[in-house]
C-alpha positions as CSV (number, residue, x, y, z in Angstrom):
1,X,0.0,0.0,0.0
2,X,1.1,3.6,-0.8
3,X,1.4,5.6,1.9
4,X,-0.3,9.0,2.1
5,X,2.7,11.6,2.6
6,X,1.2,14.4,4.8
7,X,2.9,17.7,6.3
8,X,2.0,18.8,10.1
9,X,3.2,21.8,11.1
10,X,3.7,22.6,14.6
11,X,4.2,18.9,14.9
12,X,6.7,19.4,18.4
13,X,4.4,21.2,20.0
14,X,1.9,20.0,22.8
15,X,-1.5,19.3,20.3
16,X,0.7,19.3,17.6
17,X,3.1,16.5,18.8
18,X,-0.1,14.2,19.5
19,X,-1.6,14.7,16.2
20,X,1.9,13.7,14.9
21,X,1.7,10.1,16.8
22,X,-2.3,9.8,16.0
23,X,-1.7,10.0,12.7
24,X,1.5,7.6,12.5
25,X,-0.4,4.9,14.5
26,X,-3.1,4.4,11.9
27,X,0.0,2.9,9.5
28,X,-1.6,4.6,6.3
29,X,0.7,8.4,6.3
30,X,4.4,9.0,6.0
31,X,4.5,12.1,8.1
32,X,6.7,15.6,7.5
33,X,6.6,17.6,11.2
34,X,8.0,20.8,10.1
35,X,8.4,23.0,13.6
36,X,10.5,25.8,13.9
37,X,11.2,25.1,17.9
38,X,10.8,27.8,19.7
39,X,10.0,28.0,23.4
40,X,6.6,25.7,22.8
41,X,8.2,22.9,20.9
42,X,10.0,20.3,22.4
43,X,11.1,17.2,20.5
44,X,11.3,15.3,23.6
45,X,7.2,14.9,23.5
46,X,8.2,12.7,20.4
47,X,11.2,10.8,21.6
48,X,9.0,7.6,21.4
49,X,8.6,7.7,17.3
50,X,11.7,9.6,16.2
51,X,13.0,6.4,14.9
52,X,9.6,5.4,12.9
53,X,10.3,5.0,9.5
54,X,7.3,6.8,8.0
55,X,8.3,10.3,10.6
56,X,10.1,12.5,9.5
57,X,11.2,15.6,11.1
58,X,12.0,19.4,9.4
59,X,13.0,22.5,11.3
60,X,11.7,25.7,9.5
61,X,9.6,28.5,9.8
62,X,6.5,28.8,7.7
63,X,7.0,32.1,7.3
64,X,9.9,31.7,4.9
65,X,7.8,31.4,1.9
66,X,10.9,30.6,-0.5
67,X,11.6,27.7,2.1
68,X,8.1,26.3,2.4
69,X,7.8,26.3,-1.2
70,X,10.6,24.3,-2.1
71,X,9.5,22.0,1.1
72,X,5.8,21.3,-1.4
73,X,8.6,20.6,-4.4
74,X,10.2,17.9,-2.4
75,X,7.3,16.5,-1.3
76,X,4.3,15.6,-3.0
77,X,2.1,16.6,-0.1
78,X,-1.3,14.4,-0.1
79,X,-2.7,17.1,3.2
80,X,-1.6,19.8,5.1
81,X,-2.6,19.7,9.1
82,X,-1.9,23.0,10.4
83,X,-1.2,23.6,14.1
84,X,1.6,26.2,14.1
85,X,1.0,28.9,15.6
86,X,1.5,31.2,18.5
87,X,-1.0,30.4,21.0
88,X,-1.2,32.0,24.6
89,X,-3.6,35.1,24.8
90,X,-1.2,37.3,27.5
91,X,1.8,36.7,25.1
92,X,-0.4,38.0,22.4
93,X,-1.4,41.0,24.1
94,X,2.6,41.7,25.4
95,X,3.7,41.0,21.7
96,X,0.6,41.3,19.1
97,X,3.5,41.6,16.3
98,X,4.5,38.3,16.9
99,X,1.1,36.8,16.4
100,X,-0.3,38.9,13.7
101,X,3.5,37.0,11.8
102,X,3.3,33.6,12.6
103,X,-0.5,32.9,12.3
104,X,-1.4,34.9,9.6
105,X,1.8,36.0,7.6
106,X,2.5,32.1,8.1
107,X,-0.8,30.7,7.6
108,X,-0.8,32.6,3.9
109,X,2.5,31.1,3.1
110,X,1.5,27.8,3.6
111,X,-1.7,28.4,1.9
112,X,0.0,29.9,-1.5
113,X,2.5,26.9,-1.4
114,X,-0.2,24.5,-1.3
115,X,-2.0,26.4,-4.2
116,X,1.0,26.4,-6.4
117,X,1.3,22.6,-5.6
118,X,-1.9,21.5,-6.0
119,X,-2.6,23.2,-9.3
120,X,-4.6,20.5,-11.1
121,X,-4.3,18.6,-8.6
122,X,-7.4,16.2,-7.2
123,X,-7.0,14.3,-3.5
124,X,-5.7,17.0,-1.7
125,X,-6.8,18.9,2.0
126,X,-5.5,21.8,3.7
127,X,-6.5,21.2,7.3
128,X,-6.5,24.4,9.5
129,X,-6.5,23.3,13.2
130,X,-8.0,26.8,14.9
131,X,-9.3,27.8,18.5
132,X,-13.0,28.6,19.6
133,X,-11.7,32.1,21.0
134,X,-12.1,33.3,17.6
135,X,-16.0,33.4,18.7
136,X,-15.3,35.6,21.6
137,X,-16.9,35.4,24.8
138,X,-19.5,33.0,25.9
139,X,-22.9,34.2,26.4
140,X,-25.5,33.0,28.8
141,X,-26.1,29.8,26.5
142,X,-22.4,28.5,27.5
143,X,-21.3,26.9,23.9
144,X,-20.6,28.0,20.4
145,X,-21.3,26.7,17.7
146,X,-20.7,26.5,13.8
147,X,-22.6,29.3,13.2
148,X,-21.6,31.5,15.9
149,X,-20.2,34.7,14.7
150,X,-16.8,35.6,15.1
151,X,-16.2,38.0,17.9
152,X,-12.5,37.8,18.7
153,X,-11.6,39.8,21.7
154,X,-7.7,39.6,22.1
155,X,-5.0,39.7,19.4
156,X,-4.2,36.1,19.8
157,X,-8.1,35.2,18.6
158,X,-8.1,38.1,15.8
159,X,-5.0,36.6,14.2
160,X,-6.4,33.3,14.5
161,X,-9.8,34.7,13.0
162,X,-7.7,36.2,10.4
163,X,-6.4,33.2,9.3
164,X,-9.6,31.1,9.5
165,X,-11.0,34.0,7.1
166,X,-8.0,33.3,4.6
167,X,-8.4,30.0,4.5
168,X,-12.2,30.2,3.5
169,X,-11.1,32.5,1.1
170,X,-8.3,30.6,-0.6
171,X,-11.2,28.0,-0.7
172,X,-13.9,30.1,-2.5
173,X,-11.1,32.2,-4.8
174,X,-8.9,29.3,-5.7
175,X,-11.0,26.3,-5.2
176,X,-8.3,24.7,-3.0
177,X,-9.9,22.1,-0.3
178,X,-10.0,22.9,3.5
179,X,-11.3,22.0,6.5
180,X,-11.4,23.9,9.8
181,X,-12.0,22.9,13.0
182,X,-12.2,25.1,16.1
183,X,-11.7,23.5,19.3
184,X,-11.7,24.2,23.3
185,X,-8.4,24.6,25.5
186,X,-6.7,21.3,25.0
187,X,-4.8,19.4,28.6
188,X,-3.1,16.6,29.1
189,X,0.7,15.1,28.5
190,X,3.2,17.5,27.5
191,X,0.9,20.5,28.2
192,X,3.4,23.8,28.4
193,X,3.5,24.9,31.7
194,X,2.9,28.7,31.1
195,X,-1.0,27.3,30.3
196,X,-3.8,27.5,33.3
197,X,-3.8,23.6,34.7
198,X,-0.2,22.8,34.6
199,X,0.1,26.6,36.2
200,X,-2.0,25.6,39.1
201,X,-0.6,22.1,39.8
202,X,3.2,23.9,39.7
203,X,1.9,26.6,41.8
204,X,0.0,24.2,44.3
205,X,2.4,22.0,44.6
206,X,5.2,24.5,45.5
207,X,2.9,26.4,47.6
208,X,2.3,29.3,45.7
209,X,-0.5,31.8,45.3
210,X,-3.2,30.7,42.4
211,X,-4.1,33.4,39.9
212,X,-7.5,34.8,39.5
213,X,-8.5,36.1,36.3
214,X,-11.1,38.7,36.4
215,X,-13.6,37.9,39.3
216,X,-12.7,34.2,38.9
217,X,-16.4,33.8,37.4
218,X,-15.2,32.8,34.1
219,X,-15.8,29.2,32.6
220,X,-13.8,27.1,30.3
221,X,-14.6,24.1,28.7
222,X,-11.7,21.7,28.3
223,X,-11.0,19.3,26.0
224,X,-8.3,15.9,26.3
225,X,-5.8,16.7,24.4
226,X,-5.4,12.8,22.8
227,X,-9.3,12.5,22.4
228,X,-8.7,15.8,20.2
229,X,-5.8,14.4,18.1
230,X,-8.2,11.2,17.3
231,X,-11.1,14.3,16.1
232,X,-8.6,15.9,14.1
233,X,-7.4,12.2,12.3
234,X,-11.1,11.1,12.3
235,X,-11.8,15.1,10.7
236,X,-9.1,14.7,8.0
């Protein structure tokens, strides 16, 4: 059987690094993880498949259009799953610059390459992995849904709405095939410990103060970060 050869960006990361061994286990992809390692990746969350035969791992920044481009020529890329991205709202809010670059500047990139590549082309998916804040805050019903209207309320969520919008729109200009999904915070293995419940438990357990966000009335709805790999292979 032919194997599927399929690029996963962000693939050291905590989600991203998940999706990466989800989609190895089913035995039907040769995976590319292209990560460009800064403080969020860590290939030590994939330690236990670096030696797979069908993994392979690329540093690089998917900003570097020239360098993603030649990436698509080497590699006849059956799907895209994209997961880069920066990703914590109080970074985004200390360094909007940052953000607005990696997950739009970069999310464009990636989208053009696969264009170019796919000219002709039938069989192919650009999967954009994105976040529910791009909806905003939750109103008295306490869930979103696909038809909730964006309402993105820090510049983490409006440069993740912005590239959920240029996505749609490579899709209905170009014709090139996408699928987004918009999850919940993710937990579990490997979580980075800047994020709220490995916070707590290093703060707890070394007898430190707990931050309160607002009035601490605030709800979030969280989502197991393997179960949400198994979505995004069951999705794609």
């Amino acid at each position: 059987m032919t194997k599927g050869k399929i690029l996963i960006t962000g693939g050291a990361g905590f989600i991203g690094s998940h999706v990466v061994r989800r989609f190895l286990t089913t035995g039907e992809y040769q995976v590319i993880n292209l990560d460009k390692l800064t403080y969020a990746g860590n290939l030590e969350n994939l330690r236990d498949i670096e030696n797979n035969p069908d993994y392979t791992f690329v540093k690089g920044d998917i900003c570097d259009f020239q360098f993603i481009q030649d990436l698509f020529k080497e590699h006849d890329f059956q799907g895209v799953v994209h997961l880069a991205a920066e990703s914590h709202v109080d970074r985004s809010i200390s360094n909007p610059m940052e953000f607005i670059q990696t997950n739009i500047v970069g999310t464009v990139s990636l989208l053009n390459a696969a264009k170019e590549a796919w000219k002709d082309i039938e069989g192919r998916k650009f999967y954009h992995v994105s976040t529910d804040e791009v909806y905003g805050s939750l109103g008295d019903e306490g869930l979103f849904t696909e038809s909730t209207s964006y309402d993105p309320k820090s510049p983490y969520s409006a440069s993740k709405a912005s590239s959920d919008h240029f996505v749609r729109a490579y899709g209905n200009t170009y014709g090139l095939p996408y699928v987004i999904s918009n999850c919940s915070n993710n937990y579990g293995p490997n979580h980075f410990p800047e994020k709220l419940i490995p916070l707590m438990i290093h703060n707890i357990k070394n007898k430190k103060p707990l931050p309160i966000y607002g009035k601490g009335e605030n709800i979030r709805d969280w989502l197991f970060v393997e179960d949400h790999a198994r979505a995004i292979e069951i999705i794609y």
